[in-house]
N, C-alpha and C positions, 0 to 999 in steps of 0.2 A: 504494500500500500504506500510508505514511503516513495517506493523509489516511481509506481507509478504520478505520485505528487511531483516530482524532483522532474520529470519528464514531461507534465502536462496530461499524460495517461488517465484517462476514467474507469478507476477501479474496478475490477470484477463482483458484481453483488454474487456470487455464486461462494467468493472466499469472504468478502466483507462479512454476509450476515453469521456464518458460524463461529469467527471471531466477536462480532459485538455480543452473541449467547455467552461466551466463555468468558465476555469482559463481564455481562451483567452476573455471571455466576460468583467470578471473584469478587465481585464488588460487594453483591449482597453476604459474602462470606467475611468479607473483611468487615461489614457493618457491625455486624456479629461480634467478631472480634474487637473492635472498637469497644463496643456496650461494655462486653466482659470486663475490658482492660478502665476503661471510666467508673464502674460502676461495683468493683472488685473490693471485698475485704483487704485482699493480700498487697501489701506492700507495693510487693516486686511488678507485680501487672499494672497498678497504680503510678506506679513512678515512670515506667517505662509509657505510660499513655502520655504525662505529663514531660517526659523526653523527647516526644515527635511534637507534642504540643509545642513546647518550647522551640524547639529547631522551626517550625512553620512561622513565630510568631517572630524570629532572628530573620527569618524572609520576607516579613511585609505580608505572612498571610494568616491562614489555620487550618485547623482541619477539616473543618466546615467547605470552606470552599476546596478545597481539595477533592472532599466527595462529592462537590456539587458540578466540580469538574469531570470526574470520569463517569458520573451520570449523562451529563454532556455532551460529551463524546461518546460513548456509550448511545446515546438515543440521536446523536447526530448519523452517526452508522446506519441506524434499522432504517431514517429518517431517507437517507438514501438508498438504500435496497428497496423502498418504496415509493421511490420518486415522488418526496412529500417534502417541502421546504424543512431545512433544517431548523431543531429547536432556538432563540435565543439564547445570548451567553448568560452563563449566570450572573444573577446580581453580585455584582462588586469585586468580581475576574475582571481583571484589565490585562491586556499583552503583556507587559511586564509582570504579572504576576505569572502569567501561563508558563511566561520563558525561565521565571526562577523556579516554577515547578520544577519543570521540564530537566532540571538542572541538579536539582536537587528533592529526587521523589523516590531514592533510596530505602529509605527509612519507612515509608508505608507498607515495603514488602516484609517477608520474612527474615530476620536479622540470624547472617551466620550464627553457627553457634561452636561456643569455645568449649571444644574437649578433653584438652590437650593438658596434662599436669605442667605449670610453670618451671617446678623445678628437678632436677635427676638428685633421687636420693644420695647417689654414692658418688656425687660431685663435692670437690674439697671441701666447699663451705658446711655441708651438712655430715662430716664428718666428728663436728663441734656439739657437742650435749647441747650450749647453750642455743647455739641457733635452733637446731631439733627442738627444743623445748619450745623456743618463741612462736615456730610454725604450728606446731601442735593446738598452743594457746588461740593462735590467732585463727583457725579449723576451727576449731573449737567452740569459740564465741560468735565468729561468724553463722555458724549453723544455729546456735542457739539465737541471733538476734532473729534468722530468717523466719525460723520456728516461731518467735514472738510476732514477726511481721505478719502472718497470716490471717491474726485478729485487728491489724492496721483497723481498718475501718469502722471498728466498735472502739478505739479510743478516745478522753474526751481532747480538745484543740490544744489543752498544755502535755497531754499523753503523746501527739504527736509528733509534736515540735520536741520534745525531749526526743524521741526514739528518731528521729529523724540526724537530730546534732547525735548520737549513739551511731546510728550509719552514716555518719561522714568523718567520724574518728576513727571507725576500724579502717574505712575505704583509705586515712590516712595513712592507717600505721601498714596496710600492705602495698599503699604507694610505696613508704620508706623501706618497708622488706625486700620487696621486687627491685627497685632500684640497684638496691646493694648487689643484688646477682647480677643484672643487668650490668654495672662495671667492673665486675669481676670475670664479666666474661661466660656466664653460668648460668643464665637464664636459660631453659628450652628453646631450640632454636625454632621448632616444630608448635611451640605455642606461639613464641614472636610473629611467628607467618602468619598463622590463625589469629592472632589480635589483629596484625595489620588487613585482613583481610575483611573483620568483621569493620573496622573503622572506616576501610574505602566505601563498604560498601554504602555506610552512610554518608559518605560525602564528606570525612573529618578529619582531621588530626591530630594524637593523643591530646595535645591545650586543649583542640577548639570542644570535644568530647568531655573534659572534667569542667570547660565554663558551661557545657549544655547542662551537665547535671546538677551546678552548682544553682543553675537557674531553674529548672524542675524542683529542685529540693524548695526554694523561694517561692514556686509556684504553691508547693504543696502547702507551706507554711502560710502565705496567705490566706489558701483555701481552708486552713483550719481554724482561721482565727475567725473568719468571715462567718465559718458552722458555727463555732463557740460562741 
């Protein structure tokens, strides 16, 4: 379809309309998804809705128009496999909005995912009690805040905003862990690829990803004071 665009070409409705089916299947799936991830007890789906929210709202948009866009598109498709004027834009999409979509609309798909353990046990550093212990500690309490995170949503707004500065401390102290492998040479190389791969896929770079979350976490904190 691009390339018949790029040529002046008038697309085939025979391949258009079973693509606009499978745009409107996704769409209505990711709706789906949306609700869960807004409307969610648990932390982690919560925070990560308020992540794209965030990234949308660093581009002059949201998520709102974003869905009002591939609905758009979407019925601008059927629109032409039936030889029926195309829908209007949505309200409040301007071209420059379309193109910073267009740009940066990583982040609406399915975000790689990191499997990969950060660090090789029987690497020099972890041959030290001390460090072993620290990572253990830091497993450890991680798992437990996540385990607390999953009643997120029944906290009341000062419940929040505490456990909220609680996961920006650990995410601190395993900045400061990883680093130190990271200059010593000893990080996973096999996770390094897989972090940078989940970052492009959003469109970011380690900074521009810990300002997204620092403003998520901001987002969230208003929104609790706002319930409270």
């Amino acid at each position: 379809i691009a390339l018949n665009a790029q040529t002046g070409t008038m697309p085939d409705p025979a391949i258009v309309r079973p693509l606009a089916g499978q745009m409107r299947e996704t769409n209505e799936l990711w709706k789906v998804a949306l609700a869960w991830m807004q409307y969610t007890e648990d932390f982690q789906g919560l925070e990560y809705f308020k992540l794209m929210e965030a990234q949308m709202k660093s581009k002059g948009t949201s998520l709102k128009q974003v869905q009002d866009l591939m609905t758009w598109q979407m019925e601008g498709m059927i629109a032409f496999c039936e030889h029926r004027p195309p829908p209007p834009m949505p309200a409040g999409v301007t071209p420059e909005i379309m193109q910073q979509m267009e740009g940066n609309s990583a982040m609406m798909g399915q975000p790689a995912s990191l499997t990969t353990w950060p660090f090789d046990r029987n690497c020099k550093s972890m041959q030290s009690e001390v460090v072993r212990n620290e990572l253990d500690a830091l497993v450890s309490e991680h798992e437990q805040l996540i385990k607390m995170g999953e009643n997120y949503g029944s906290f009341d707004a000062a419940g929040k905003e505490i456990f909220i500065d609680q996961v920006e401390a650990i995410e601190s102290r395993w900045e400061i862990f990883m680093k130190r492998f990271e200059l010593l040479g000893e990080l996973n190389p096999e996770y390094a690829k897989e972090s940078q791969e989940f970052l492009k896929q959003m469109g970011l770079q380690p900074s521009d990803f810990r300002q997204l979350l620092r403003d998520a976490h901001e987002i969230m904190r208003a929104d609790a004071r706002r319930a409270g």
